[in-house]
N, C-alpha and C positions, 0 to 999 in steps of 0.2 A: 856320938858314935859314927854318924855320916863319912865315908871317903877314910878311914881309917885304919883298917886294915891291910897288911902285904898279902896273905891269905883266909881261907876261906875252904876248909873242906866237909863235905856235910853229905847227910840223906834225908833227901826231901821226900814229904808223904809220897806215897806215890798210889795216888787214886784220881778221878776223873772230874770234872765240876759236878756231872752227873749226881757224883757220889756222895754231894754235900748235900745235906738233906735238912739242915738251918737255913731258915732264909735270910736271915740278917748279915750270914756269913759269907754265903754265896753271895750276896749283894758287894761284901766289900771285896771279896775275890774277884770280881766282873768288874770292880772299880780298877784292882787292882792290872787288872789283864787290858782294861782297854788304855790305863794310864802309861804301861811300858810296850803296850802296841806288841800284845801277844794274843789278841782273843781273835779267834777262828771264824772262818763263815758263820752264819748263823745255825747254818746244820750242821757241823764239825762242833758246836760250842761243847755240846754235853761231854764231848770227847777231849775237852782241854784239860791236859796235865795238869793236876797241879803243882806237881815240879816244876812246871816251864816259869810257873808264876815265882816260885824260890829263886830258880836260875837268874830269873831278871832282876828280884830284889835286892836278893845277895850282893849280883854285882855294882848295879846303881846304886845300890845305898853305902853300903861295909866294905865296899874296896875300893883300895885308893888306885890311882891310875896307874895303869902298869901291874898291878895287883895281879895276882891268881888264883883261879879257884877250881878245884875240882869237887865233883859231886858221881855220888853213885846213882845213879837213874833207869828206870825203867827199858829193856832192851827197844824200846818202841821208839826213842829219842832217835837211835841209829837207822828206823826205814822209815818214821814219821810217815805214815800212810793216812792218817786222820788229819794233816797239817803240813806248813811249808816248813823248809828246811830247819834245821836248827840257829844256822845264824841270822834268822830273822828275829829269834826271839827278841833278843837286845841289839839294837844298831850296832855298831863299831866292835862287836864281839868277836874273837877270831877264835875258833875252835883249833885247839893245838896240837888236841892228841883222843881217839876213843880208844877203849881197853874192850875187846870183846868179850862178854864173862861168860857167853855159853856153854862151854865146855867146862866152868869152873863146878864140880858139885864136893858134896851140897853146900847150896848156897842160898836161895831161896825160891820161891815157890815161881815166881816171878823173873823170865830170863830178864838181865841186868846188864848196862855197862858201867862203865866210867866214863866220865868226858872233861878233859882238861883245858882250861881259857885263859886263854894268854893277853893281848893287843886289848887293851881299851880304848876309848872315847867315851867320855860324859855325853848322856844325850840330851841334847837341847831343847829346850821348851821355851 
């Protein structure tokens, strides 16, 4: 299934590493976070998305290049106040478009956007 996808639209958990209260799981989400170079200062950890860790998979793994993905994600993507910007998440990522959902009700409990990725590059290892 690697690189094989044109698209990709999804809603990724949206809670915090914090929030994971398995250790064996947390363990492979911290694998997962420091292998696509999304995991935060060490004091910012508990506050990593685990969407960001979706966002990265998604596109490294299931999209082919050129590929696009959109995801409905957490309003917090958009002022990342716990984190650096969003196109750190994944190298070569180019954010192509956000959908502000705040004004959308009801919607969820949770203010929301959308955010659309265009431009890829496979990253290298």
């Amino acid at each position: 299934m690697r690189s094989t996808f044109d698209f990709v639209v999804g809603n990724p958990p949206w809670l915090t590493y914090a929030g994971i209260t398995n250790g064996n799981y947390q363990s492979a989400l911290r694998k997962m976070a420091d292998d696509y170079d999304v995991t935060p200062t060490i004091k910012n950890m508990p506050h990593l998305e685990i969407a960001a860790i979706f966002f990265a998979h998604s596109i490294n793994y299931f999209l082919k290049p050129q590929g696009r993905l959109g995801f409905v994600l957490p309003r917090s993507f958009m002022t990342l106040t716990a984190w650096r910007p969003l196109g750190r998440y994944v190298k070569g990522v180019q954010v192509t478009g956000i959908w502000d959902l705040d004004g959308v009700n009801p919607l969820f409990r949770v203010p929301c956007c959308v955010s659309f990725r265009g431009t890829w590059r496979p990253k290298s290892n």
